[in-house]
N, C-alpha and C positions, 0 to 999 in steps of 0.2 A: 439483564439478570442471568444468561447467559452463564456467565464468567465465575459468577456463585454460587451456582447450582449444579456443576457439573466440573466433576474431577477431570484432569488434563487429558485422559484416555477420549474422554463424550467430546471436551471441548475442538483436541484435534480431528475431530470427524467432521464436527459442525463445520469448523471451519475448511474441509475439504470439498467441502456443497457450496461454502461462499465463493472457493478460489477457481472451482467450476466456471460460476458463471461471471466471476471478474475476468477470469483468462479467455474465456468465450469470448468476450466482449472485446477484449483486449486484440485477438485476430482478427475478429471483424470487422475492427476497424482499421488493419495494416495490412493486411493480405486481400486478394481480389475475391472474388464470390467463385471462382472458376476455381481455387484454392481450397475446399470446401472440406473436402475429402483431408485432406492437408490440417484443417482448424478443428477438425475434429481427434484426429489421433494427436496434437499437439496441445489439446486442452486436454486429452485425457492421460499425456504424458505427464502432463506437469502437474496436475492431481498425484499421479502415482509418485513421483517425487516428491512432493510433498508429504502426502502420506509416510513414505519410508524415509525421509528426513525427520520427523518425529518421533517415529517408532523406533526406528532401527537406523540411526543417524550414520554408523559406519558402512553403510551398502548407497547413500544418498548417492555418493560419487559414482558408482558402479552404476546403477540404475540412468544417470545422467550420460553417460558413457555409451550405454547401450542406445537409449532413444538418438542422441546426437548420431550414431552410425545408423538407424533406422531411416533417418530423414534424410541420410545423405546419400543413400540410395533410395529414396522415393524419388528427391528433389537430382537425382541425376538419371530417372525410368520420366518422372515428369514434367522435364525443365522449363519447357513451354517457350519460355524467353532468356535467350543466351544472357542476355546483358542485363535480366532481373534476378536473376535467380541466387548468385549470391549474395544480393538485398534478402530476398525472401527468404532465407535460409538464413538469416543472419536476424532478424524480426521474430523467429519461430524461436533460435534460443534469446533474444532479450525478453521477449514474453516468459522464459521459463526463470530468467533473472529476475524477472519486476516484478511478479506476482506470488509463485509460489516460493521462492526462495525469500523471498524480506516476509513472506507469511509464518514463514516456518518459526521466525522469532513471536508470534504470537502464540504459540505454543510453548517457547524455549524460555519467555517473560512469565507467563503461565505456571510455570513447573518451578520458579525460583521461590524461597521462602516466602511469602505472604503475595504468591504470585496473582492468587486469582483477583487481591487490591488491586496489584500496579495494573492489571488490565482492566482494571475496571477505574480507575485514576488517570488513565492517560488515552482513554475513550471521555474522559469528563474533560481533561485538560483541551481535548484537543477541539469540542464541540465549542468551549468556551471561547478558546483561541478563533472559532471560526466564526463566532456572534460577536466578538469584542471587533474583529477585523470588518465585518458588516458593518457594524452600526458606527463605527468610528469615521469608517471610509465614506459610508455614505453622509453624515453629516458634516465634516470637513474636510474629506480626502480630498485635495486639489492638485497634488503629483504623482503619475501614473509612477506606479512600479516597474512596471514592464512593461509596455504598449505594447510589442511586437505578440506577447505569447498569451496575455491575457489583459488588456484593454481597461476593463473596470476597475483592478485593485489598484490603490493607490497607498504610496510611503506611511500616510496616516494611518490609514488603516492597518495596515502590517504592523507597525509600532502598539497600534490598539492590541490586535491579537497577541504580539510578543509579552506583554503585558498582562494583558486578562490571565493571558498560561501561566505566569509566573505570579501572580495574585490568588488564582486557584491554585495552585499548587501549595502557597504557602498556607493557607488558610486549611486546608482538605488533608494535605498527606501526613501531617503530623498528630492530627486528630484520628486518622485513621489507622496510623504505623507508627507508633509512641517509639519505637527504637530509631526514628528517623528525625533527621536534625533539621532546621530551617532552612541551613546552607543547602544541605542536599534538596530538598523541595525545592528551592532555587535555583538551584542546575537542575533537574529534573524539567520544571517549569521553563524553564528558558531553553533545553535540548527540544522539547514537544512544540517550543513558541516557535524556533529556528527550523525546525528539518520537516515540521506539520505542513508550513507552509511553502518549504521549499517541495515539497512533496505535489501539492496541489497546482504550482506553476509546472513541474512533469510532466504530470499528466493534461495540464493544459496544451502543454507542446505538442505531446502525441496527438491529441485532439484536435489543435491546429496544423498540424501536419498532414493529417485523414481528412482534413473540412468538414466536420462534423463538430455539431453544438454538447452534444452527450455522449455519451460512451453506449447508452443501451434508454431502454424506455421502464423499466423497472419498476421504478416509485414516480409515479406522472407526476411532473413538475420538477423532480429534482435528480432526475437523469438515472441511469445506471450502477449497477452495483460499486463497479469500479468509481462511479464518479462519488461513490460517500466510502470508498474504500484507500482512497490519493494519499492523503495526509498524515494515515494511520501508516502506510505500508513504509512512509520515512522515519515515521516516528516509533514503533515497538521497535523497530532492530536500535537507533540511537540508544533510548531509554537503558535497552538490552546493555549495551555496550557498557553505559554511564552505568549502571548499577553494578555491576561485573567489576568493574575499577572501582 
C-alpha cells in the first residue's frame, strides 16, 4: 500500500531503509567479517547514492566518483591480502551496481504518469510469476532449469511463472490504466515474466557462490530482504525501459 499512499518524495526514503538492509546483506555475504568496517561505510555509500540518484540525479555520478576514490584508499591503508583485494574492491562496487543503482528505477517507475500503478502492477505481476513458477514446478517440473545455480526450479515451472505474468498482466493493467493496450500488458507481462526470473537465478548465484541458503534472516522462513528483493531489482529497471519506448 506503500506505493499509494505516498508521493515519490515519502516513497524514495522508504525505499532507502529497504536498500540499507538489502545492501547490508549483500556484503555480508561477499566480503569476510574482518571486512566489517569496509560493509559498513559501503552500505552507507550506496544509500547515499541512491538517495542523490533520485533527488538530484545530475550529482548521482559525482557522488559515485567520490566513494569509488574513498575505498580505493581504504582498500590500499587496508589490503590485508595482496592477491584479494582487487576481488574485494571490485564486490564493494557491484554491490553499489545491484542494489542501489536498479533501485533507483523504483523511484524513476514511481514518478512516470500513473506511476505509483505500475509499481504496484509489477509487485503483483511479479508475486504471481513467482506462485505460477511454484506450483507448476512443483506438480510437473521434471527438467531442471539450472542445476548448477539453483537446483529446484525446473523449465516447467519457469514457463508457469512466464505465463501467470503475462495472464495477470493482461487481465489487471487495463482495467487499471484504460490508456493502456493489451499488447502492451503483454510485453509488460512477459518483460516481468523474463527478467523477474532471471533476477532470482542472480541472486541465487551470489548465494551459491557465498554457500549460504539466504541472504539474511529477516522474515523466518523466507530468507532476507534481498532474498524477496531478487526478482524486483531485474524487473522495475526492464518495465522502466519498456515503458519509456
Amino acid at each position: 500500500m506503500l506505493t499509494l499512499a505516498c508521493d515519490t518524495v515519502w516513497f524514495t526514503l522508504a525505499l532507502c531503509g529497504v536498500c540499507g538492509i538489502a545492501l547490508w546483506e549483500f556484503y555480508r555475504m561477499v566480503l569476510d567479517d574482518s571486512r566489517f568496517v569496509e560493509q559498513v561505510i559501503a552500505t552507507l555509500g550506496g544509500v547515499t547514492f541512491l538517495a542523490v540518484s533520485c533527488y538530484w540525479p545530475s550529482y548521482a555520478q559525482h557522488v559515485l566518483t567520490v566513494f569509488f576514490l574513498v575505498f580505493s584508499l581504504i582498500f590500499l591503508a587496508r589490503y590485508q591480502d595482496l592477491f584479494r583485494v582487487v576481488l574485494e574492491l571490485g564486490l564493494v562496487v557491484v554491490g553499489w551496481l545491484y542494489v542501489p543503482l536498479l533501485m533507483s528505477y523504483f523511484a524513476a517507475l514511481h514518478g512516470l504518469e500513473h506511476g505509483h500503478l505500475w509499481v504496484l502492477l509489477v509487485l503483483m505481476m511479479t508475486m504471481v510469476c513467482d506462485s505460477c513458477a511454484y506450483f507448476v514446478g512443483t506438480a510437473i517440473g521434471r527438467h531442471r532449469l539450472y542445476p548448477m545455480i539453483s537446483p529446484k526450479k525446473s523449465i516447467e515451472g519457469a514457463v508457469g511463472g512466464f505465463c501467470g505474468s503475462i495472464l495477470s498482466a493482461v487481465v489487471v493493467i487495463p482495467w487499471l490504466i484504460p490508456d493502456a493496450s493489451v499488447a502492451s500488458a503483454v510485453v509488460v507481462g512477459a518483460v516481468v515474466g523474463v527478467f523477474g526470473q532471471l533476477g532470482d537465478l542472480f541472486e541465487s548465484m551470489v548465494k551459491r557462490s557465498a554457500e549460504i541458503k539466504d541472504s539474511g534472516s529477516l522474515f523466518p522462513g523466507h530468507g532476507g530482504m534481498l532474498d524477496r528483493l531478487d526478482s524486483l531489482l531485474f524487473a522495475f529497471p526492464c518495465v522502466y525501459f519498456c515503458l519509456l519506448w
